[in-house]
C-alpha positions in Angstrom: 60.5 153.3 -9.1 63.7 154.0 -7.6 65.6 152.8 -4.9 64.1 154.8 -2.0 60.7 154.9 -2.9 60.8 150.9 -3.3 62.4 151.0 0.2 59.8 152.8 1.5 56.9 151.0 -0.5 58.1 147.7 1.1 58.4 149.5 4.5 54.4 150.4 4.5 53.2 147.3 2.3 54.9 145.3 5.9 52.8 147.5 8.3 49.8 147.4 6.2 49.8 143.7 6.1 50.8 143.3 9.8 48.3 144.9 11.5 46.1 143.5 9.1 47.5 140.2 10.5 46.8 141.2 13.5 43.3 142.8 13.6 41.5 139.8 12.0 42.8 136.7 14.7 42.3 139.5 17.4 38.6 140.0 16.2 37.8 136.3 16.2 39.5 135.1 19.6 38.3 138.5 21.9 34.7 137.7 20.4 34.1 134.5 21.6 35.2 136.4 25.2 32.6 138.7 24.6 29.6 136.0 24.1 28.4 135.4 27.1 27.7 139.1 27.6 26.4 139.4 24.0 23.9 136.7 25.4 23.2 138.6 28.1 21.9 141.6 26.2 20.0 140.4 24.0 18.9 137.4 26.0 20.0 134.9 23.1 19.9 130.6 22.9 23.3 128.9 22.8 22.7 128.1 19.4 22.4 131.8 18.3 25.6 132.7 20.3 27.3 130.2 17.9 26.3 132.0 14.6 27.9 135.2 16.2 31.7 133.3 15.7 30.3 131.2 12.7 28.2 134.2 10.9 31.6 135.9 10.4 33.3 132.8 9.6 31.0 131.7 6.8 31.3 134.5 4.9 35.2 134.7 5.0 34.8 131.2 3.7 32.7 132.1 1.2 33.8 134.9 -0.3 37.8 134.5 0.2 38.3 132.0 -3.2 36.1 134.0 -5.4 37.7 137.0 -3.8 41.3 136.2 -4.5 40.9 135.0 -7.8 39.2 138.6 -8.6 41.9 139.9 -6.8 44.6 138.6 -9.3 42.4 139.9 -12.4 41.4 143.4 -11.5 44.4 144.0 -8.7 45.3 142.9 -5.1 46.1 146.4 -4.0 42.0 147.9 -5.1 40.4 144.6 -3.6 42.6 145.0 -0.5 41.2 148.7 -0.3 37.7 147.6 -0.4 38.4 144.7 1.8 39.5 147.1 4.9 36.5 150.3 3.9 34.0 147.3 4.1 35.9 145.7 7.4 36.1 149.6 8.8 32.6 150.1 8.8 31.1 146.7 9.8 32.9 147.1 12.7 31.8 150.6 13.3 27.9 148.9 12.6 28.8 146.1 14.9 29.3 148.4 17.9 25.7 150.4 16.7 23.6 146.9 17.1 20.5 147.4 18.3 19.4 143.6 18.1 21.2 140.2 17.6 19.6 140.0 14.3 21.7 143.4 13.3 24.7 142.3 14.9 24.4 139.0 12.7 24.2 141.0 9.5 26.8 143.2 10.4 29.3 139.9 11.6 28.4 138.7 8.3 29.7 141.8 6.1 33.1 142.1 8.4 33.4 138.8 7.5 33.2 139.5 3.7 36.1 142.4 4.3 38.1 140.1 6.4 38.4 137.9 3.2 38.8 140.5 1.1 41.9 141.4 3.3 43.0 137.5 3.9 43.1 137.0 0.0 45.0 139.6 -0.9 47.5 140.6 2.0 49.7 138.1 2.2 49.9 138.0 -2.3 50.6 142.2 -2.0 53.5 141.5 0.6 55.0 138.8 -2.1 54.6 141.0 -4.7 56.5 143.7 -2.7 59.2 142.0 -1.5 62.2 139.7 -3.3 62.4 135.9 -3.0 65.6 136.3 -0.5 63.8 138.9 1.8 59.9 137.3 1.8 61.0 134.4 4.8 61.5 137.4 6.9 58.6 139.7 6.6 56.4 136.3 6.1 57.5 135.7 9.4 56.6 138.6 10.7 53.4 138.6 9.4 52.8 134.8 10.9 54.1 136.2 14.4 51.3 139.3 14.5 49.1 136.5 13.2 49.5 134.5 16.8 50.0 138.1 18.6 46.5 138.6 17.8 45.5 135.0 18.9 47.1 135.7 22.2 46.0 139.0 23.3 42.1 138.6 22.0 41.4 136.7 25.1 43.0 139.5 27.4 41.9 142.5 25.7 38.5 141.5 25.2 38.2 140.6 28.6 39.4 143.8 30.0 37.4 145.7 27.2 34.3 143.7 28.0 34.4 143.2 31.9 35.0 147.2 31.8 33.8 149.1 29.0 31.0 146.5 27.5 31.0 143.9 24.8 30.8 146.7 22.1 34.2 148.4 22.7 35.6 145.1 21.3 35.0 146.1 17.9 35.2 150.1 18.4 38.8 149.9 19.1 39.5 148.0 15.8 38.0 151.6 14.2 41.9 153.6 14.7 43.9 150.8 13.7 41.6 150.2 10.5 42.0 154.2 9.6 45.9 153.7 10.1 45.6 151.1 7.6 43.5 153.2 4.7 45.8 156.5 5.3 48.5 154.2 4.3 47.3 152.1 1.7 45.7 155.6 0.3 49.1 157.9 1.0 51.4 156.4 1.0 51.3 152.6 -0.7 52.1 152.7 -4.5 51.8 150.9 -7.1 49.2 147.9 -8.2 49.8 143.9 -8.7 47.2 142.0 -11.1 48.8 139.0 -12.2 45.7 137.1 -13.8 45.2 140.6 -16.7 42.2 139.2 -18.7 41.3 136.1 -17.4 37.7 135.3 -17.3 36.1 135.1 -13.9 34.4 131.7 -13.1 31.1 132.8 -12.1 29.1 129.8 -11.8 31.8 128.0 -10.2 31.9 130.9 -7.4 28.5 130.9 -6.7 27.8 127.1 -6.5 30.9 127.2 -4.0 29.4 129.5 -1.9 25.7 128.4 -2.3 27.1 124.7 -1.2 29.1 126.1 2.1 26.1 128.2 3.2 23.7 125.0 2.3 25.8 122.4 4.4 26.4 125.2 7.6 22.8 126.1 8.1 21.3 122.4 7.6 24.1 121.3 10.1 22.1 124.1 13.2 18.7 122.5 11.6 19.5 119.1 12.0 17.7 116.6 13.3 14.6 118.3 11.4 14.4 117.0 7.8 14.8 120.4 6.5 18.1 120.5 8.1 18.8 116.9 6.3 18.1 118.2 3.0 20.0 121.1 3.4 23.0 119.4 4.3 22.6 116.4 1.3 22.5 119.9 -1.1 25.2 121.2 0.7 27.3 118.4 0.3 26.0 117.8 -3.7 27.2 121.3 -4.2 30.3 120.4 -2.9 30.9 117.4 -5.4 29.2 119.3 -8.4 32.2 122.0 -7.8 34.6 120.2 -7.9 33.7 118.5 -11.3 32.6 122.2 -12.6 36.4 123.4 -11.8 38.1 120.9 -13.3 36.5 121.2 -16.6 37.1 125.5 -16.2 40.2 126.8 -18.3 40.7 129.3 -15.2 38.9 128.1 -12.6 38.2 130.3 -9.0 40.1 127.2 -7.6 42.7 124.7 -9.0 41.6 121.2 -8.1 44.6 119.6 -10.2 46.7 121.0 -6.8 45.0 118.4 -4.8 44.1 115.7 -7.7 48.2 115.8 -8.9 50.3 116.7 -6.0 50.0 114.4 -3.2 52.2 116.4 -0.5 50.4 119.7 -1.3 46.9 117.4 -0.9 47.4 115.4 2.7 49.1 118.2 3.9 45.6 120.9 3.2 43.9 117.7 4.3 45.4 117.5 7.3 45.1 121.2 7.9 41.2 121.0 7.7 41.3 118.4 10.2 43.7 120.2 12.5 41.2 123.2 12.8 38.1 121.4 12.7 38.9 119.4 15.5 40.8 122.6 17.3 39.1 126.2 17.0 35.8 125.8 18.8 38.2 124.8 21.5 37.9 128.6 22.9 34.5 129.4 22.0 33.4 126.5 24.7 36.1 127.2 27.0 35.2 130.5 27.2 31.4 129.4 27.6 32.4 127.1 30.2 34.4 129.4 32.2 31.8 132.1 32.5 28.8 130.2 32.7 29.8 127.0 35.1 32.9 128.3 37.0 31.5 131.8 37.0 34.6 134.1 35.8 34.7 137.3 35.0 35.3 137.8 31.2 38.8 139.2 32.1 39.7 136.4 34.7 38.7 133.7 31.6 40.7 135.6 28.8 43.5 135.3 30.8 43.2 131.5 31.2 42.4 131.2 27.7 45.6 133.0 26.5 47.5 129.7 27.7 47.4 128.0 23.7 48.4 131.0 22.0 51.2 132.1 24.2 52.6 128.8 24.1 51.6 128.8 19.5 53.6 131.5 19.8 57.0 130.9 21.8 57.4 127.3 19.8 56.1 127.7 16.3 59.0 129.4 15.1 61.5 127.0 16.6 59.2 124.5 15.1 59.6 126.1 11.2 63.4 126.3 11.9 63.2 122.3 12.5 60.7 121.9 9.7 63.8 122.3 7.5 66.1 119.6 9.1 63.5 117.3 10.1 60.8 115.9 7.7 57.9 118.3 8.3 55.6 115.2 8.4 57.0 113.8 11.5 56.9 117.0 13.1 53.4 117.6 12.3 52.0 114.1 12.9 53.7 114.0 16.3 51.8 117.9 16.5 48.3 116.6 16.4 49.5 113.5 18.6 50.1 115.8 21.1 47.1 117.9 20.1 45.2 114.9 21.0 46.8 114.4 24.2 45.7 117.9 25.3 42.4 117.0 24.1 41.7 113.9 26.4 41.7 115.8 29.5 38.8 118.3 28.3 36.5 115.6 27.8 36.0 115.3 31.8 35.0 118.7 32.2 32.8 119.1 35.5 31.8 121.9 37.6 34.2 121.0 40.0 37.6 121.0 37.5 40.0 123.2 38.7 41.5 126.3 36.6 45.1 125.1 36.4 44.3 121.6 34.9 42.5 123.7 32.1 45.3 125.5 31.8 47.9 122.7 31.6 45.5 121.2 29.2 45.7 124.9 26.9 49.4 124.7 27.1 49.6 120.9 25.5 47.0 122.0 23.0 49.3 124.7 22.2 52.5 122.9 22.0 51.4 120.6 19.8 49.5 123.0 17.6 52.9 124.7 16.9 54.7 122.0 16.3 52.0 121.0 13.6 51.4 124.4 12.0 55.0 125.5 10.9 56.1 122.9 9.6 52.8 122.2 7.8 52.7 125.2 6.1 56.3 124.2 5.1 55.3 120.6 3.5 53.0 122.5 1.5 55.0 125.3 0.5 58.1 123.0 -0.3 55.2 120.9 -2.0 55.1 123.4 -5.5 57.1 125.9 -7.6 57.7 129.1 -7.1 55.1 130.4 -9.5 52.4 128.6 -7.6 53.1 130.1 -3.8 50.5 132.8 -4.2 47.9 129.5 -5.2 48.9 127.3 -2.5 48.8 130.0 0.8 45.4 131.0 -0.6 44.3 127.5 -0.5 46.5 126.8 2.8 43.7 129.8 3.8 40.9 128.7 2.6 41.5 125.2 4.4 42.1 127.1 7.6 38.5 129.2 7.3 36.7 125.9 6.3 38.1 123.8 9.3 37.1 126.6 11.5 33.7 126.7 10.3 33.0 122.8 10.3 34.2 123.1 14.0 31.6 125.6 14.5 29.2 123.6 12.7 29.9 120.4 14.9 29.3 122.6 17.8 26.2 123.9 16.5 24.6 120.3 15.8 26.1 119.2 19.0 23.5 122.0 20.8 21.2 122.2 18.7 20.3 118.2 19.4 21.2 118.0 23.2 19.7 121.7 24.4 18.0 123.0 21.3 16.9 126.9 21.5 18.1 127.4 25.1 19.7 129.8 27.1 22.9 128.2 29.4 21.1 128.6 32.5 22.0 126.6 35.8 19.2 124.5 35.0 20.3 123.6 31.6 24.4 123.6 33.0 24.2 119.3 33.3 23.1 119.0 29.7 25.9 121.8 28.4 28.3 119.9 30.3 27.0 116.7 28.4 27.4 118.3 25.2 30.9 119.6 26.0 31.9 116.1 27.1 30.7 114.9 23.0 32.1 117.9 21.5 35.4 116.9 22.7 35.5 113.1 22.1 34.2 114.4 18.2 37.1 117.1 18.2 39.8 114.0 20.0 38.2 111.7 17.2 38.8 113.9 14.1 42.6 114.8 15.6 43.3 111.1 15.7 41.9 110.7 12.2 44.4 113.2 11.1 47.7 111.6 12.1 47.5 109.2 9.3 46.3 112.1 7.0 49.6 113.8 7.9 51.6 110.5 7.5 49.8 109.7 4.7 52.1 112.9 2.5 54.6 111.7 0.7 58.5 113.3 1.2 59.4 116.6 2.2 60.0 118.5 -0.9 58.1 116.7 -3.7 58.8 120.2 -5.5 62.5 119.4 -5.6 61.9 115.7 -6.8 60.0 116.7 -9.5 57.4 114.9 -8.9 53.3 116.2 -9.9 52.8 118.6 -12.7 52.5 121.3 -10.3 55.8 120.7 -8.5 58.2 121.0 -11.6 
C-alpha cells in the first residue's frame, strides 16, 4: 500500500471509528430521556422501563468477549461490517415497534451490533495507525466517546418533546449508512491477528448463559425463582473462570487479572466506578419527568451537567495521569464521586433544579478525574502486544458495571413497587426507592477507593513485574 492510500486508509478508519464512538454513548444516554414517553405509549411498569436500558446492555455484555476474540480470528474489519448492518437495522426496527415486547427484542439485537462495533473499533484504529500517532486519534475517539454522552440528553429531549420517542433512533439511520459507504468504499485492507486459533465455545456460551442467569434472577427477586436464577448466575460465573484458565486460547485471559495486580484493581475498580454511577441518569431522568414534571427537553438539558463537565476535565486529567500516580488521581475521583452522590440521597419533590445540577457537576468532576487516568494505570499496567487484550477487557468491565447498576435498580423496584406504573400515587414509594438506590450506589463508590488504592505502582509494565507486564 503506498503512501497515499495508507494516508487515506487512516483518514476514514478515524471517521469510521468516531462516529462509531459517538453513535453508541449517544444511543444509550438520549434513551433513558426517551423512557418516560416509551412508558407512556405502551402504558409499561417501572420495572419494564428498566429492561429498555438494560435489554441493550445485556447483550453488549454478552456478546462483546466472544465477539472480539472472533473478531481477531476471522478479521476485525468483516465483524465490524456486520456489527454496524445488524446496529443499522435494529435501529430502523426499533423506530417500527408496535409493542414493548418488539421494542425489547429489537434493543436486544442493537445491542448485539453495538458489541460487535465496541470489540472491534477501537482494535481496527490500532491496527491502522503507528505507535507514535495512536495517543492522538485514541483521543479523539475518547472525546466523541463523551460528545455522545453529553448531547444524548439534549437531542433526545428535543427529538422526543418534538418529534416523538421514535425519531431517537431514526436519526441514527444516516449516520450508520455514512459509516457502511465507508467501510464498504472506501476502507481497505483486513486485520486478523489470532489466524487459526480455535474458538472457545463452551467458554463463550457459559459466559453468556451466566450474565443473562444473574440479570434476570436479580428483576425476579424476592421470588425463589429469581434466587435460583441468581445462585446459577453467579455458579456460571465461578465455573468460567476455572474453564478459561485451563483453555490454551481462551475467549478471555484470566491470567491478566490472576498475574498482574495493577491491570486487576484497576478493572476492579472500573466495575465499581460504573456500577455505582450509570443508573445515575436513568433515575434522574425518571425523577425529573415524573416528580418535578419536566419536559423531556427541559430534563436533558439538566442532565447534560456530568458529561459536559467528563468532558472539559478528563483530558487534563490523562495529561496529569502521567506526572502524577494515576492511583491517587483516580481514588481521589471516586472520593469525589461519592461526594456528589451524598446529596442525591435526599431527593424530595420539593428539591430544587440547581442543587441537582451542582450535584451532576461534582459527579462529573470526579468521574473524569477517575476515568483517564484509570484507563492509564491499566494501559501502563502491560506490554505493548497485550493493548488490544486489556481495552477489550477495560470494555467489558465498563458494560458489566453498567448492567449490575441496572440490575441493582431493577431489584431495588422490583421489591419496593413491584409491576407498577410511576403514578402520583406510587411517587412516595419511588422516592423511597431512589433514596436506597443511592445509599447502595454511595456504598459501592466508597468500597472502591480502597480497590483503587489497593493497585500497586504506576507502570508495573516498566518494573517488570507479572508475566504479562514484561
Amino acid at each position: 500500500m503506498d503512501k497515499t492510500v495508507d494516508n487515506t486508509n487512516k483518514k476514514v478508519a478515524l471517521i469510521v471509528a468516531t462516529l462509531s464512538a459517538f453513535l453508541t454513548p449517544y444511543m444509550a444516554s438520549s434513551v433513558n430521556i426517551a423512557l418516560p414517553s416509551i412508558g407512556e405509549e405502551f402504558s409499561v411498569d417501572a420495572l419494564l422501563l428498566g429492561w429498555v436500558a438494560t435489554s441493550y446492555l445485556l447483550s453488549s455484555v454478552m456478546f462483546l468477549v466472544p465477539l472480539g476474540k472472533i473478531a481477531d480470528i476471522y478479521g476485525r474489519k468483516k465483524i465490524f461490517t456486520y456489527g454496524i448492518l445488524i446496529y443499522t437495522i435494529s435501529s430502523l426496527l426499533c423506530t417500527f415497534s408496535a409493542s414493548i415486547a418488539y421494542l425489547l427484542c429489537f434493543r436486544v439485537l442493537q445491542g448485539i451490533g453495538s458489541a460487535m462495533i465496541f470489540g472491534t473499533c477501537i482494535a481496527i484504529l490500532t491496527s491502522v495507525f503507528p505507535l507514535k500517532e495512536r495517543g492522538k486519534v485514541l483521543g479523539i475517539n475518547v472525546a466523541a466517546t463523551y460528545l455522545g454522552l453529553s448531547l444524548g440528553p439534549i437531542v433526545g429531549g428535543v427529538l422526543t418533546q418534538y418529534f416523538g420517542w421514535r425519531s431517537i433512533f431514526l436519526v441514527n439511520i444516516p449516520f450508520c449508512l455514512l459509516i457502511i459507504i465507508l467501510v464498504f468504499w472506501k476502507l481497505e485492507g483486513e486485520w486478523a491477528e489470532a489466524i487459526g486459533e480455535k474458538f472457545d465455545l463452551t467458554g463463550s456460551l457459559i459466559f453468556s448463559a451466566a450474565i443473562v442467569s444473574t440479570m434476570y434472577g436479580l428483576s425476579l427477586i424476592p421470588s425463589m425463582q429469581g434466587v435460583w436464577l441468581l445462585i446459577a448466575g453467579i455458579s456460571g460465573i465461578l465455573l468460567f473462570i476455572w474453564w478459561e484458565k485451563r483453555m490454551e486460547n481462551p475467549v478471555l485471559n484470566i491470567n491478566l487479572f490472576t498475574k498482574n495486580r495493577v491491570f486487576a484493581f484497576s478493572n476492579l475498580a472500573a466495575l465499581i466506578n460504573y456500577s455505582a454511577t450509570h443508573a445515575v441518569g436513568f433515575l434522574l431522568s425518571l425523577y425529573l419527568q415524573y416528580i418535578k414534571g419536566l419536559e423531556p427537553k427541559s430534563a436533558g438539558l439538566i442532565l447534560v451537567a456530568q458529561p459536559i463537565v467528563m468532558a472539559f476535565f478528563s483530558p487534563l486529567a490523562g495529561r496529569l495521569s502521567d506526572k502524577i500516580d494515576p492511583k491517587i488521581l483516580a481514588s481521589s475521583g471516586m472520593g469525589i464521586i461519592c461526594v456528589g452522590l451524598i446529596p442525591l440521597i435526599f431527593l424530595n419533590t420539593s428539591t430544587s433544579l440547581l442543587f441537582i445540577i451542582f450535584s451532576l457537576a461534582v459527579l462529573g468532576f470526579g468521574f473524569a478525574l477517575f476515568s483517564s487516568p484509570n484507563t492509564n494505570a491499566i494501559m501502563s499496567s502491560v506490554q505493548k502486544n497485550f493493548y488490544g487484550i486489556a481495552s477489550a477487557t477495560l470494555a467489558t468491565m465498563r458494560l458489566i458495571g453498567q448492567l449490575f447498576s441496572m440490575g441493582i435498580v431493577m431489584l431495588i423496584l422490583a421489591l419496593n413497587m413491584g409491576k407498577t406504573q410511576i403514578t402520583p400515587e406510587y411517587h412516595p414509594l419511588f422516592l423511597f426507592s431512589l433514596k436506597i438506590l443511592f445509599v447502595i450506589f454511595l456504598l459501592l463508590c466508597f468500597c472502591g477507593i480502597f480497590a483503587s488504592l489497593a493497585r500497586g505502582k504506576k507502570n508495573n509494565r516498566d518494573a517488570g513485574t507479572g508475566p504479562l507486564s514484561h
